[in-house]
HTML snippet that shows the backbone in 3Dmol.js (N, CA, C, O; Angstrom):
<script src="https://3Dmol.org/build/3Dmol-min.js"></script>
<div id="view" style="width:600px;height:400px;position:relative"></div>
<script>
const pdb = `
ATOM      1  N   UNK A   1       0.851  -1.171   0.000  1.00  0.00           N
ATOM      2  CA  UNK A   1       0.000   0.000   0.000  1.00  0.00           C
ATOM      3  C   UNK A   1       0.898   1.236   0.000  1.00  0.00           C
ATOM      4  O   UNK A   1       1.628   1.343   0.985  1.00  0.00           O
ATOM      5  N   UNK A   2       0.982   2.332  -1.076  1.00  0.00           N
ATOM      6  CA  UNK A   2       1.580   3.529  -1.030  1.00  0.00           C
ATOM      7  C   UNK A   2       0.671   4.153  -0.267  1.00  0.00           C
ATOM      8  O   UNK A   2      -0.528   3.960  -0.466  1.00  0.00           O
ATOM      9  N   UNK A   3       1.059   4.880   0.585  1.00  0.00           N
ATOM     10  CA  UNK A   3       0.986   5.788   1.211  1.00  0.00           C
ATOM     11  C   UNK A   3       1.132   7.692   1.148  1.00  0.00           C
ATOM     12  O   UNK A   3       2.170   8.199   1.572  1.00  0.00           O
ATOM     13  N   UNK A   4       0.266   8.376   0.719  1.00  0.00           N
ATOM     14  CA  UNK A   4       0.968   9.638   1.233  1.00  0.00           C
ATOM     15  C   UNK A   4       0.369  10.980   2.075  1.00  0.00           C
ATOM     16  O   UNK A   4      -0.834  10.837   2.290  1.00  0.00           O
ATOM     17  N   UNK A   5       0.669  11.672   2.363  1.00  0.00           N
ATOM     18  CA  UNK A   5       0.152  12.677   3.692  1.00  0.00           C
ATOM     19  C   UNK A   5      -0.636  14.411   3.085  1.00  0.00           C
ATOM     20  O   UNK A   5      -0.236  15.447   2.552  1.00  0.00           O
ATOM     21  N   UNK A   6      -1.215  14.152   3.312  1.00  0.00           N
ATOM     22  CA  UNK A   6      -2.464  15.550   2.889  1.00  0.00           C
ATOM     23  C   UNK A   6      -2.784  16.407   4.315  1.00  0.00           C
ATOM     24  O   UNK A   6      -2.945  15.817   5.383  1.00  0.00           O
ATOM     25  N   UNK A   7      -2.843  17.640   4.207  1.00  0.00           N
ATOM     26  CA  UNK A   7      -4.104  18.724   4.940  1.00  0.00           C
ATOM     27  C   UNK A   7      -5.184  18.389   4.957  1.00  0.00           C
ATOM     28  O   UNK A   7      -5.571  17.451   4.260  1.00  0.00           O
ATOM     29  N   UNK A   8      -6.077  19.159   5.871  1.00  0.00           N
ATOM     30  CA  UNK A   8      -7.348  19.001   5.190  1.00  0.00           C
ATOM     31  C   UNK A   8      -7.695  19.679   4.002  1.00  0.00           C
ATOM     32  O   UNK A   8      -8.566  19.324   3.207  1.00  0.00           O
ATOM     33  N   UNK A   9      -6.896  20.774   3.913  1.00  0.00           N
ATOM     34  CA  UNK A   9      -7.380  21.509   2.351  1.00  0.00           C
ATOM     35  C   UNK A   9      -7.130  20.935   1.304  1.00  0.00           C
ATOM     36  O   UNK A   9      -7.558  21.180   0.176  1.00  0.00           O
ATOM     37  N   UNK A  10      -6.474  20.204   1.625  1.00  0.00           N
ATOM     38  CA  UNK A  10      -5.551  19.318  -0.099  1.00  0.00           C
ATOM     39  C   UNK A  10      -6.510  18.240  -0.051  1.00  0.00           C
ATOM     40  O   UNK A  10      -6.656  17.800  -1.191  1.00  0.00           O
ATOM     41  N   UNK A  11      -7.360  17.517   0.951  1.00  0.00           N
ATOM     42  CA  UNK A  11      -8.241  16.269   0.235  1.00  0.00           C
ATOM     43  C   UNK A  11      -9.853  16.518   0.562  1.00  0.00           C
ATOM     44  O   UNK A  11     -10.359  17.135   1.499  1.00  0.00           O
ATOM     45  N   UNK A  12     -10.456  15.839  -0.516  1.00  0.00           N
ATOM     46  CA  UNK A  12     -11.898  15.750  -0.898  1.00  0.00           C
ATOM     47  C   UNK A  12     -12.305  14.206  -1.127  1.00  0.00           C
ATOM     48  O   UNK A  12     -12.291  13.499  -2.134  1.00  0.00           O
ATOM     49  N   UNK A  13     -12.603  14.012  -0.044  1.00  0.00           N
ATOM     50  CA  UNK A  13     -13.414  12.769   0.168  1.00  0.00           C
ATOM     51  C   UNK A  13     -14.796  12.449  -0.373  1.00  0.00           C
ATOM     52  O   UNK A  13     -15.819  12.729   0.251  1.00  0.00           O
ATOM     53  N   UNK A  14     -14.784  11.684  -1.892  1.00  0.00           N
ATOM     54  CA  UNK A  14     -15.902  11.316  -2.421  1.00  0.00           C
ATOM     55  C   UNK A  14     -16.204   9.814  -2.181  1.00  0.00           C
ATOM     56  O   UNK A  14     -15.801   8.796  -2.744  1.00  0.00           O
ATOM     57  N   UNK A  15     -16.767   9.958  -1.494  1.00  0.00           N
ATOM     58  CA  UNK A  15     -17.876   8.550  -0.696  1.00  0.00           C
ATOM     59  C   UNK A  15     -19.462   8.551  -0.662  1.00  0.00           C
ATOM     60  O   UNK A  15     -20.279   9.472  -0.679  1.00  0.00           O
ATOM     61  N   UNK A  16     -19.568   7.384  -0.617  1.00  0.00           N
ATOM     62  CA  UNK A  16     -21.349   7.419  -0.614  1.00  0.00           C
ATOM     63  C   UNK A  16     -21.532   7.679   1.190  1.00  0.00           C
ATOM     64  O   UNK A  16     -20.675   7.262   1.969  1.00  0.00           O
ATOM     65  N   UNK A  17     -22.426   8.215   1.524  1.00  0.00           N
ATOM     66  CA  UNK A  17     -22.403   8.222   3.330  1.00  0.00           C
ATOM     67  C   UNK A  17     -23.196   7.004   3.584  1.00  0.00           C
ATOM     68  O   UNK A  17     -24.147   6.410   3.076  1.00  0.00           O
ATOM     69  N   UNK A  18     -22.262   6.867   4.759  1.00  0.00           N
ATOM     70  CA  UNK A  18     -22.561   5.223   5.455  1.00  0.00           C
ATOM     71  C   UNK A  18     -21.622   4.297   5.015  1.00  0.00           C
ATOM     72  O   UNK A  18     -21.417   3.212   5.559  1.00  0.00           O
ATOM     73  N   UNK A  19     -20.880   4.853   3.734  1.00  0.00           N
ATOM     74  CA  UNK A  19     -19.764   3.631   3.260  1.00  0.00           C
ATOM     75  C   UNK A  19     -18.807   2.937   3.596  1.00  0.00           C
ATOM     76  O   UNK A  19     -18.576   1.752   3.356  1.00  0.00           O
ATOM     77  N   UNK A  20     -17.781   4.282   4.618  1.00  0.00           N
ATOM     78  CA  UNK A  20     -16.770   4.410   5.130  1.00  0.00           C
ATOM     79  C   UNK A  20     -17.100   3.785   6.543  1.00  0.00           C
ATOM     80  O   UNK A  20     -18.093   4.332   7.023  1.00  0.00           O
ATOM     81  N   UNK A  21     -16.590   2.849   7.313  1.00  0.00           N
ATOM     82  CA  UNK A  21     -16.276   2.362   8.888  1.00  0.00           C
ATOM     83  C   UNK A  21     -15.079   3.034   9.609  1.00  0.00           C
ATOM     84  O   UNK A  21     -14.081   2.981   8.890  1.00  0.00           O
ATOM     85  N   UNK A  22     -14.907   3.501  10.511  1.00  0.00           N
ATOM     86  CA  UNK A  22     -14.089   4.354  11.717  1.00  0.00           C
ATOM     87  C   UNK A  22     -13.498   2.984  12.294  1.00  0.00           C
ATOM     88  O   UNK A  22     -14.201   2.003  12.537  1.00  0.00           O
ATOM     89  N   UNK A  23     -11.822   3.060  12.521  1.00  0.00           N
ATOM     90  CA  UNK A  23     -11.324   2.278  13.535  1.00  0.00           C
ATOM     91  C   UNK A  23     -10.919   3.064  14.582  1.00  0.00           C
ATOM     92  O   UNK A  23     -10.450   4.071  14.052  1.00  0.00           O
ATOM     93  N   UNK A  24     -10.820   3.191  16.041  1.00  0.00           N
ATOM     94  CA  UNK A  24     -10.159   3.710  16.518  1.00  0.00           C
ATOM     95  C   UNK A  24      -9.073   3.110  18.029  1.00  0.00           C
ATOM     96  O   UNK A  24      -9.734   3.116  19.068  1.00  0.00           O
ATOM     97  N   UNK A  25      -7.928   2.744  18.172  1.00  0.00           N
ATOM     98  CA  UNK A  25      -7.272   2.348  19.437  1.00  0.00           C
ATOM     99  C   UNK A  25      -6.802   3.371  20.817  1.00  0.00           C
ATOM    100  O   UNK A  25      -6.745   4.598  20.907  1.00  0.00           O
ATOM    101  N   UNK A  26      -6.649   2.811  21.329  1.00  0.00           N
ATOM    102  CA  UNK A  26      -5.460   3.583  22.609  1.00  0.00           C
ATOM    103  C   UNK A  26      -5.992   4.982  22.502  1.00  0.00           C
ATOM    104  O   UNK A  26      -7.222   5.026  22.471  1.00  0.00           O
ATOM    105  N   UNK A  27      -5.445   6.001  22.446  1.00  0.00           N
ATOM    106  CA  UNK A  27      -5.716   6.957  22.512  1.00  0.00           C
ATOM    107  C   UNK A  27      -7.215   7.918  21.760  1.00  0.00           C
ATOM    108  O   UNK A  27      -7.853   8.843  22.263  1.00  0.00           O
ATOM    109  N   UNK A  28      -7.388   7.235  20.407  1.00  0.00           N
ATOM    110  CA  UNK A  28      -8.287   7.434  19.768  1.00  0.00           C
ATOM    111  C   UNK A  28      -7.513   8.569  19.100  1.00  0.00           C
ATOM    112  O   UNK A  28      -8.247   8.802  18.139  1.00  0.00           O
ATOM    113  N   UNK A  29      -6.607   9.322  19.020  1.00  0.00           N
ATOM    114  CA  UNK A  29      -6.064  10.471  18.220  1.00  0.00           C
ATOM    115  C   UNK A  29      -5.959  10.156  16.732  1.00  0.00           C
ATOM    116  O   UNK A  29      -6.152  11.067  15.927  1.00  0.00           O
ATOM    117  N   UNK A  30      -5.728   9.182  16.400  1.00  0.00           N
ATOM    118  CA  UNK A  30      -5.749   8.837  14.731  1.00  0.00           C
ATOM    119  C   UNK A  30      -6.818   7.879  14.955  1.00  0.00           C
ATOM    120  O   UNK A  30      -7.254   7.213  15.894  1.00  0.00           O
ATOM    121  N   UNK A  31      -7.170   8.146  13.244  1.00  0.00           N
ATOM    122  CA  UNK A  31      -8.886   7.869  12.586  1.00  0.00           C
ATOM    123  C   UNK A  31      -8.452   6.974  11.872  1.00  0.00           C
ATOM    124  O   UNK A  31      -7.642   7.447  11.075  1.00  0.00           O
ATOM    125  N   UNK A  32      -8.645   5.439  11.707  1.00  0.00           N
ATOM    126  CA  UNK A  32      -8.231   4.384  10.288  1.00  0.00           C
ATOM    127  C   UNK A  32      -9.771   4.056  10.120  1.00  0.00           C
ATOM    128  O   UNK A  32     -10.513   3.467  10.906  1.00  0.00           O
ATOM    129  N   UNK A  33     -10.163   4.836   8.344  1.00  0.00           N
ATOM    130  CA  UNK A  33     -11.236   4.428   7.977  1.00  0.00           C
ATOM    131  C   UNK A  33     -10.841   3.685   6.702  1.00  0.00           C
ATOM    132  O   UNK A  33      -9.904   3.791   5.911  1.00  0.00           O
ATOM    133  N   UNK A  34     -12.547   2.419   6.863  1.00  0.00           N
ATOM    134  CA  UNK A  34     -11.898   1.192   5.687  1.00  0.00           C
ATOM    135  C   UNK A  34     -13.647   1.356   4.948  1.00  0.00           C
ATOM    136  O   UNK A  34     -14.663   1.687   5.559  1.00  0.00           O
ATOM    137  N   UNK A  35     -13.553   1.099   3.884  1.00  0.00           N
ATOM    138  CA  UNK A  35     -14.735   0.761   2.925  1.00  0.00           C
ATOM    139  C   UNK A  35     -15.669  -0.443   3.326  1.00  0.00           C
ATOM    140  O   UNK A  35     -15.583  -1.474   2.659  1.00  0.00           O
ATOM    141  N   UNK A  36     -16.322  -0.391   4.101  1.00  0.00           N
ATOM    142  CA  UNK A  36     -17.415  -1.198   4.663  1.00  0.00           C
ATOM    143  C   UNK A  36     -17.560  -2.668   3.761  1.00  0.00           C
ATOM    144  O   UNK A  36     -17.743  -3.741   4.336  1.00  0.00           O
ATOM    145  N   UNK A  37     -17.441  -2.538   2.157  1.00  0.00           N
ATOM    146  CA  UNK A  37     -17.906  -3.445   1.368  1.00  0.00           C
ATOM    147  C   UNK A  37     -16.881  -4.578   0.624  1.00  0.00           C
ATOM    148  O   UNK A  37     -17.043  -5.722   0.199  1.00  0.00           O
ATOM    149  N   UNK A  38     -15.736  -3.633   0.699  1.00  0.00           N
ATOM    150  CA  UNK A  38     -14.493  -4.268   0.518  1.00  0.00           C
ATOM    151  C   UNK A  38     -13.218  -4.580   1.661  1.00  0.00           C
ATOM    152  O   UNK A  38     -12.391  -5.479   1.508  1.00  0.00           O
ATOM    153  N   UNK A  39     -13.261  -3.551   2.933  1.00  0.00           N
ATOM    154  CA  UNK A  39     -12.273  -3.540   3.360  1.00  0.00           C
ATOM    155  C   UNK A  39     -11.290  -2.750   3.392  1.00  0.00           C
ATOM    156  O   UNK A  39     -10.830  -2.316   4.447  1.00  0.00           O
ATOM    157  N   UNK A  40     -10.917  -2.512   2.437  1.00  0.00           N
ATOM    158  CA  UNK A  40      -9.272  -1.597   2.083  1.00  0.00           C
ATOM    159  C   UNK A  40      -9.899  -0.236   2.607  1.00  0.00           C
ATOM    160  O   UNK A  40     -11.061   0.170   2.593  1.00  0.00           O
ATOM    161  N   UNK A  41      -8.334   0.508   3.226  1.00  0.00           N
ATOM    162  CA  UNK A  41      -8.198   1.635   4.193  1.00  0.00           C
ATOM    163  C   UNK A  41      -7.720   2.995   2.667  1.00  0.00           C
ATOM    164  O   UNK A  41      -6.637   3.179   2.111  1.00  0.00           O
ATOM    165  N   UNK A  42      -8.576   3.423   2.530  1.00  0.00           N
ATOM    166  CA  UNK A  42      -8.235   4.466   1.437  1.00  0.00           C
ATOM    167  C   UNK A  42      -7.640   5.655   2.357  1.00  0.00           C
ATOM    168  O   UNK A  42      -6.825   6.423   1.845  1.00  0.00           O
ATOM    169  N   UNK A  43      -8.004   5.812   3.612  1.00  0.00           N
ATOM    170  CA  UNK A  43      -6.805   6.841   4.417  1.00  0.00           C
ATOM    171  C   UNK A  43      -7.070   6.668   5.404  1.00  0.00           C
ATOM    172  O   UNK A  43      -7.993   5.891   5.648  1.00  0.00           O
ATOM    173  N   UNK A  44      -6.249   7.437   6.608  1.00  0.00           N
ATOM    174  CA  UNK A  44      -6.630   7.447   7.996  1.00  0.00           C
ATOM    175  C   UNK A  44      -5.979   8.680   8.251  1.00  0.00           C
ATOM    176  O   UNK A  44      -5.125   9.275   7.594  1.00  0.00           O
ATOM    177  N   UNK A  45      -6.551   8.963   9.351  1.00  0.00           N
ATOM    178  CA  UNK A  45      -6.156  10.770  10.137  1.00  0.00           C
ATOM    179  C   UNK A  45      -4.999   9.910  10.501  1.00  0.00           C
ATOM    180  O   UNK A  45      -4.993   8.691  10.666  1.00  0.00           O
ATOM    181  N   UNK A  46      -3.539  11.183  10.644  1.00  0.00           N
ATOM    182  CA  UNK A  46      -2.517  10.582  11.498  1.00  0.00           C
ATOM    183  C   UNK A  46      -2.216  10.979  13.380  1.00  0.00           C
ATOM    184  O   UNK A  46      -2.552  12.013  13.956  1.00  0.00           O
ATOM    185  N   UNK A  47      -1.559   9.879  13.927  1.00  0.00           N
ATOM    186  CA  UNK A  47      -1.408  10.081  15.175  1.00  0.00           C
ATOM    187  C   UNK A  47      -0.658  11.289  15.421  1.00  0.00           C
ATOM    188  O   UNK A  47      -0.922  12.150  16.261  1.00  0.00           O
ATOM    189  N   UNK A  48       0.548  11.262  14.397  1.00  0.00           N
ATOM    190  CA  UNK A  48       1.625  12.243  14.168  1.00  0.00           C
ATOM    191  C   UNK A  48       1.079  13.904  14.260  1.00  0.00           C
ATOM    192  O   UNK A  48       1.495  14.837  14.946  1.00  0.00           O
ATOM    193  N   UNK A  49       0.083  13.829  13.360  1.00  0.00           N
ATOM    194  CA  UNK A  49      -0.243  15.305  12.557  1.00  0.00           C
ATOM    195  C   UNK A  49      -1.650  15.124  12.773  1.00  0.00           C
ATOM    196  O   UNK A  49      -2.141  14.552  11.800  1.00  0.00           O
ATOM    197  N   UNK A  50      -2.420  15.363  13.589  1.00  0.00           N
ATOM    198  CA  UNK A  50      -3.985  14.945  14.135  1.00  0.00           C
ATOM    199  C   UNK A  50      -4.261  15.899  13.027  1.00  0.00           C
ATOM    200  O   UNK A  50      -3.470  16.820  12.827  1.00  0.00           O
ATOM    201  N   UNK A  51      -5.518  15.721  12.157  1.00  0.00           N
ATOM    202  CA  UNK A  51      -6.086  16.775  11.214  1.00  0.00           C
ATOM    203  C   UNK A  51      -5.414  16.805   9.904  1.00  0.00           C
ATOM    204  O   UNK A  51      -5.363  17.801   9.181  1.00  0.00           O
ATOM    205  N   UNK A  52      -4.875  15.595   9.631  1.00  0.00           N
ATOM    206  CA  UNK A  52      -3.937  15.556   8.607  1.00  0.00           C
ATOM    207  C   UNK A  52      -3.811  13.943   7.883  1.00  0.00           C
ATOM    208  O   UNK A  52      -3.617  13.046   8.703  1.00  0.00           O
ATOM    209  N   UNK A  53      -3.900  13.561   6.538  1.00  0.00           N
ATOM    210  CA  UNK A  53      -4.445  12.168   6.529  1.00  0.00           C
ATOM    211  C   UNK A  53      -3.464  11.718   5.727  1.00  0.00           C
ATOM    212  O   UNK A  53      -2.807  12.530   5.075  1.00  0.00           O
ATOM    213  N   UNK A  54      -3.176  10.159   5.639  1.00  0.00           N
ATOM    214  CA  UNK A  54      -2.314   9.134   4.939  1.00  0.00           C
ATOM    215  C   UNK A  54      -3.281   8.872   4.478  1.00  0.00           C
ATOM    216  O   UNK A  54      -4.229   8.526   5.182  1.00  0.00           O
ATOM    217  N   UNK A  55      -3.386   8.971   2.771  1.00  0.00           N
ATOM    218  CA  UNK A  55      -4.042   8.365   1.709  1.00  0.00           C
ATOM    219  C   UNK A  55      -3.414   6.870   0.869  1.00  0.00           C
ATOM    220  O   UNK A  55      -2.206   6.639   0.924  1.00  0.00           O
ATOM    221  N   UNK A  56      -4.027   6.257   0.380  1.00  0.00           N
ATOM    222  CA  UNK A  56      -4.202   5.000   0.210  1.00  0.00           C
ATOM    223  C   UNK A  56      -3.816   5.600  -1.989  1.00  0.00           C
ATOM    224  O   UNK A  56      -4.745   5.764  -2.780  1.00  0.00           O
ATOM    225  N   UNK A  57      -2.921   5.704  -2.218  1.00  0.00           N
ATOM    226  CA  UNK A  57      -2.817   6.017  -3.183  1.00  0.00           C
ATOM    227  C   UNK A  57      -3.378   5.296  -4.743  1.00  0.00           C
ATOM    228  O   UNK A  57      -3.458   5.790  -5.867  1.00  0.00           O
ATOM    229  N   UNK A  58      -3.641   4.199  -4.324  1.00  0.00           N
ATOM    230  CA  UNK A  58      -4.100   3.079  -5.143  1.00  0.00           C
ATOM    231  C   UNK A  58      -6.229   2.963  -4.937  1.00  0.00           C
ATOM    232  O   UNK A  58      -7.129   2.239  -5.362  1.00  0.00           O
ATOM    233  N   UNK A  59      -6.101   4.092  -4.099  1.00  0.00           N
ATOM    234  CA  UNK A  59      -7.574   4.625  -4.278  1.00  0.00           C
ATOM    235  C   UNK A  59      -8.112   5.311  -4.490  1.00  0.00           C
ATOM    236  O   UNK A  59      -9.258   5.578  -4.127  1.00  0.00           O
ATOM    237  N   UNK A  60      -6.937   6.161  -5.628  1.00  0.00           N
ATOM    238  CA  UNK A  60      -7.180   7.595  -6.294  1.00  0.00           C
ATOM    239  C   UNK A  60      -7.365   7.140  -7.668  1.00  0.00           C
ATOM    240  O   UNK A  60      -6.630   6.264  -8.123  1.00  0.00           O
ATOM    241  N   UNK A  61      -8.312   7.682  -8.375  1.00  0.00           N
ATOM    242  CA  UNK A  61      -8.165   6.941 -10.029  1.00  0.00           C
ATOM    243  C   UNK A  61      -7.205   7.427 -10.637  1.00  0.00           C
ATOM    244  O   UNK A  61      -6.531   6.813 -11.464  1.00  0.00           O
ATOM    245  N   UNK A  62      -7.030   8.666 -10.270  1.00  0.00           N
ATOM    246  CA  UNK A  62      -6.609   9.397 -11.465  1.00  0.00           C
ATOM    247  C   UNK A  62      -5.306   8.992 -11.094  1.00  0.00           C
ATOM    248  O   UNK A  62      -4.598   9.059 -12.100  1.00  0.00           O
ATOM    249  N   UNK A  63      -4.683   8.614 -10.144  1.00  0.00           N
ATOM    250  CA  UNK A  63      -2.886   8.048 -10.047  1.00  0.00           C
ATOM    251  C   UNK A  63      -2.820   6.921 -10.676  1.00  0.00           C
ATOM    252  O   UNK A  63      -3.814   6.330 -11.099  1.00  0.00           O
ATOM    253  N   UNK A  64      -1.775   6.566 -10.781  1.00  0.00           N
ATOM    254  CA  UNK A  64      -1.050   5.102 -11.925  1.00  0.00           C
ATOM    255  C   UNK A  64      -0.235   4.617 -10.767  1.00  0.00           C
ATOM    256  O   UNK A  64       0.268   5.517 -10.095  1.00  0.00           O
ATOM    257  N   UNK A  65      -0.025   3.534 -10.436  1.00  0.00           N
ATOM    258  CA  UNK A  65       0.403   3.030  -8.950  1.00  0.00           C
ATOM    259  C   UNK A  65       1.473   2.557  -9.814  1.00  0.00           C
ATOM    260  O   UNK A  65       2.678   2.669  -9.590  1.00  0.00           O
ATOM    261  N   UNK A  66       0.816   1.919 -11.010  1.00  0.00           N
ATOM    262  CA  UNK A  66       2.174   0.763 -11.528  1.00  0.00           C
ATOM    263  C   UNK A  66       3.502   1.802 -11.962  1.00  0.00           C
ATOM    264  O   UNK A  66       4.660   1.452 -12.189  1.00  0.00           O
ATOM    265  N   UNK A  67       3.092   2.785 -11.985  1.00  0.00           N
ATOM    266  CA  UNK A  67       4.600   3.266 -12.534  1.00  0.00           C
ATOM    267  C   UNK A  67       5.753   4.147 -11.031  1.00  0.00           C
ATOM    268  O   UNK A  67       6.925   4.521 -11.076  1.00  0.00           O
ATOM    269  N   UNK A  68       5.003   4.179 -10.183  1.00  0.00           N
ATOM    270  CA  UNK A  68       5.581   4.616  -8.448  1.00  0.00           C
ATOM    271  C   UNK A  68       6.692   3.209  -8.426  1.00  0.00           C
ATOM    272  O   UNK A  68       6.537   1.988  -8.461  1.00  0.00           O
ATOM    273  N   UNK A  69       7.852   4.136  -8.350  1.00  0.00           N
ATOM    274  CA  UNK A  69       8.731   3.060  -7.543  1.00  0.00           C
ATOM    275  C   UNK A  69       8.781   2.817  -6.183  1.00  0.00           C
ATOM    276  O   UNK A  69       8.940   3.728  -5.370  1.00  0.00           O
ATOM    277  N   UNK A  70       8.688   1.956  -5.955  1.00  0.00           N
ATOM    278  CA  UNK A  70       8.574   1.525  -4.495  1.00  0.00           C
ATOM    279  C   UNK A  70       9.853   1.239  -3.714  1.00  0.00           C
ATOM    280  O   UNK A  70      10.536   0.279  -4.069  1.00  0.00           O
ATOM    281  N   UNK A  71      10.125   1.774  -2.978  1.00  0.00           N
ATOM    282  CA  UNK A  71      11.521   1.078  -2.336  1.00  0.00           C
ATOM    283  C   UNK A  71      11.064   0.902  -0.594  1.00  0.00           C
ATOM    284  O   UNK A  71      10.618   1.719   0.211  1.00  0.00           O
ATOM    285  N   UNK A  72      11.366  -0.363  -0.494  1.00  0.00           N
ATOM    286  CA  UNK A  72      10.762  -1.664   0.671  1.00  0.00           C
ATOM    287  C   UNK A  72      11.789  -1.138   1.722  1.00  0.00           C
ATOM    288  O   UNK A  72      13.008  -1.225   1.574  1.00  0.00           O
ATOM    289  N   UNK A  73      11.182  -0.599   2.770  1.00  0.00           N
ATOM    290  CA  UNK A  73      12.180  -0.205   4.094  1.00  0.00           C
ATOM    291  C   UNK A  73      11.783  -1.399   5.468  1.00  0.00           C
ATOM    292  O   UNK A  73      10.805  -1.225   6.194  1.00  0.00           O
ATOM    293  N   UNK A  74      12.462  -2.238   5.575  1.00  0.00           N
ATOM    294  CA  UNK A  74      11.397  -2.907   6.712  1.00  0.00           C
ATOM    295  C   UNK A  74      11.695  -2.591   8.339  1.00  0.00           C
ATOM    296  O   UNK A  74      11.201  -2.989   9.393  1.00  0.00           O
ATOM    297  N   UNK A  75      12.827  -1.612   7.951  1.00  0.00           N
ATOM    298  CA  UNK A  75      13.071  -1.324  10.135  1.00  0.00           C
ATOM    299  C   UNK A  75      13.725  -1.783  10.394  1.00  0.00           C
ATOM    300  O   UNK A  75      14.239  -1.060  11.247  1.00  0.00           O
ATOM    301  N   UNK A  76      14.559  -3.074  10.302  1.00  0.00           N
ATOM    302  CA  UNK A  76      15.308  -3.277  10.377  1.00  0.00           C
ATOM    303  C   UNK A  76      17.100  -3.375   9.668  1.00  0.00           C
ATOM    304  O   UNK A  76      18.182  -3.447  10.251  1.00  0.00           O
ATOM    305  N   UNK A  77      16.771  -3.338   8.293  1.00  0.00           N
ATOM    306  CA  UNK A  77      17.592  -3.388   7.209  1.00  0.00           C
ATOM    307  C   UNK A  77      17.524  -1.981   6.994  1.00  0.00           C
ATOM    308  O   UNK A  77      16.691  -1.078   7.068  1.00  0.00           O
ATOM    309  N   UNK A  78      19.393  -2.235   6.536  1.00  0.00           N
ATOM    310  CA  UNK A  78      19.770  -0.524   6.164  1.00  0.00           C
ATOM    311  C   UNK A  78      19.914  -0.909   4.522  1.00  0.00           C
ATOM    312  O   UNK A  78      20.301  -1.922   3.939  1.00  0.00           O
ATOM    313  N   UNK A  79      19.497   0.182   4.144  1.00  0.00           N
ATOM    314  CA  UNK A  79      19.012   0.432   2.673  1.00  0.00           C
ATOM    315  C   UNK A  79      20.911   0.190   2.140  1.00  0.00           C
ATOM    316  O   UNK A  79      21.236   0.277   0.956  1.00  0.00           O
TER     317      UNK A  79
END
`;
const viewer = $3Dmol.createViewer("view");
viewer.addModel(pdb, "pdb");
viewer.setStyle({}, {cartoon: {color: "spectrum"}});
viewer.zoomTo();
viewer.render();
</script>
Protein backbone atom coordinates (compact mmCIF):
# COMPACT_ATOMS: atom_id res chain seq x y z
CA UNK A 1 0.00 0.00 0.00
CA UNK A 2 1.58 3.53 -1.03
CA UNK A 3 0.99 5.79 1.21
CA UNK A 4 0.97 9.64 1.23
CA UNK A 5 0.15 12.68 3.69
CA UNK A 6 -2.46 15.55 2.89
CA UNK A 7 -4.10 18.72 4.94
CA UNK A 8 -7.35 19.00 5.19
CA UNK A 9 -7.38 21.51 2.35
CA UNK A 10 -5.55 19.32 -0.10
CA UNK A 11 -8.24 16.27 0.24
CA UNK A 12 -11.90 15.75 -0.90
CA UNK A 13 -13.41 12.77 0.17
CA UNK A 14 -15.90 11.32 -2.42
CA UNK A 15 -17.88 8.55 -0.70
CA UNK A 16 -21.35 7.42 -0.61
CA UNK A 17 -22.40 8.22 3.33
CA UNK A 18 -22.56 5.22 5.45
CA UNK A 19 -19.76 3.63 3.26
CA UNK A 20 -16.77 4.41 5.13
CA UNK A 21 -16.28 2.36 8.89
CA UNK A 22 -14.09 4.35 11.72
CA UNK A 23 -11.32 2.28 13.54
CA UNK A 24 -10.16 3.71 16.52
CA UNK A 25 -7.27 2.35 19.44
CA UNK A 26 -5.46 3.58 22.61
CA UNK A 27 -5.72 6.96 22.51
CA UNK A 28 -8.29 7.43 19.77
CA UNK A 29 -6.06 10.47 18.22
CA UNK A 30 -5.75 8.84 14.73
CA UNK A 31 -8.89 7.87 12.59
CA UNK A 32 -8.23 4.38 10.29
CA UNK A 33 -11.24 4.43 7.98
CA UNK A 34 -11.90 1.19 5.69
CA UNK A 35 -14.74 0.76 2.92
CA UNK A 36 -17.41 -1.20 4.66
CA UNK A 37 -17.91 -3.44 1.37
CA UNK A 38 -14.49 -4.27 0.52
CA UNK A 39 -12.27 -3.54 3.36
CA UNK A 40 -9.27 -1.60 2.08
CA UNK A 41 -8.20 1.63 4.19
CA UNK A 42 -8.23 4.47 1.44
CA UNK A 43 -6.81 6.84 4.42
CA UNK A 44 -6.63 7.45 8.00
CA UNK A 45 -6.16 10.77 10.14
CA UNK A 46 -2.52 10.58 11.50
CA UNK A 47 -1.41 10.08 15.18
CA UNK A 48 1.62 12.24 14.17
CA UNK A 49 -0.24 15.31 12.56
CA UNK A 50 -3.98 14.94 14.13
CA UNK A 51 -6.09 16.77 11.21
CA UNK A 52 -3.94 15.56 8.61
CA UNK A 53 -4.44 12.17 6.53
CA UNK A 54 -2.31 9.13 4.94
CA UNK A 55 -4.04 8.36 1.71
CA UNK A 56 -4.20 5.00 0.21
CA UNK A 57 -2.82 6.02 -3.18
CA UNK A 58 -4.10 3.08 -5.14
CA UNK A 59 -7.57 4.63 -4.28
CA UNK A 60 -7.18 7.60 -6.29
CA UNK A 61 -8.16 6.94 -10.03
CA UNK A 62 -6.61 9.40 -11.47
CA UNK A 63 -2.89 8.05 -10.05
CA UNK A 64 -1.05 5.10 -11.93
CA UNK A 65 0.40 3.03 -8.95
CA UNK A 66 2.17 0.76 -11.53
CA UNK A 67 4.60 3.27 -12.53
CA UNK A 68 5.58 4.62 -8.45
CA UNK A 69 8.73 3.06 -7.54
CA UNK A 70 8.57 1.52 -4.49
CA UNK A 71 11.52 1.08 -2.34
CA UNK A 72 10.76 -1.66 0.67
CA UNK A 73 12.18 -0.21 4.09
CA UNK A 74 11.40 -2.91 6.71
CA UNK A 75 13.07 -1.32 10.13
CA UNK A 76 15.31 -3.28 10.38
CA UNK A 77 17.59 -3.39 7.21
CA UNK A 78 19.77 -0.52 6.16
CA UNK A 79 19.01 0.43 2.67
Amino acid sequence: MSMFTLSPEELEIDADSGSLSLYQFDTKVAKHYFCKTCGINPFNETLRMPGHFRINLGCIDEVDTDGIEVVVFDGKNLL
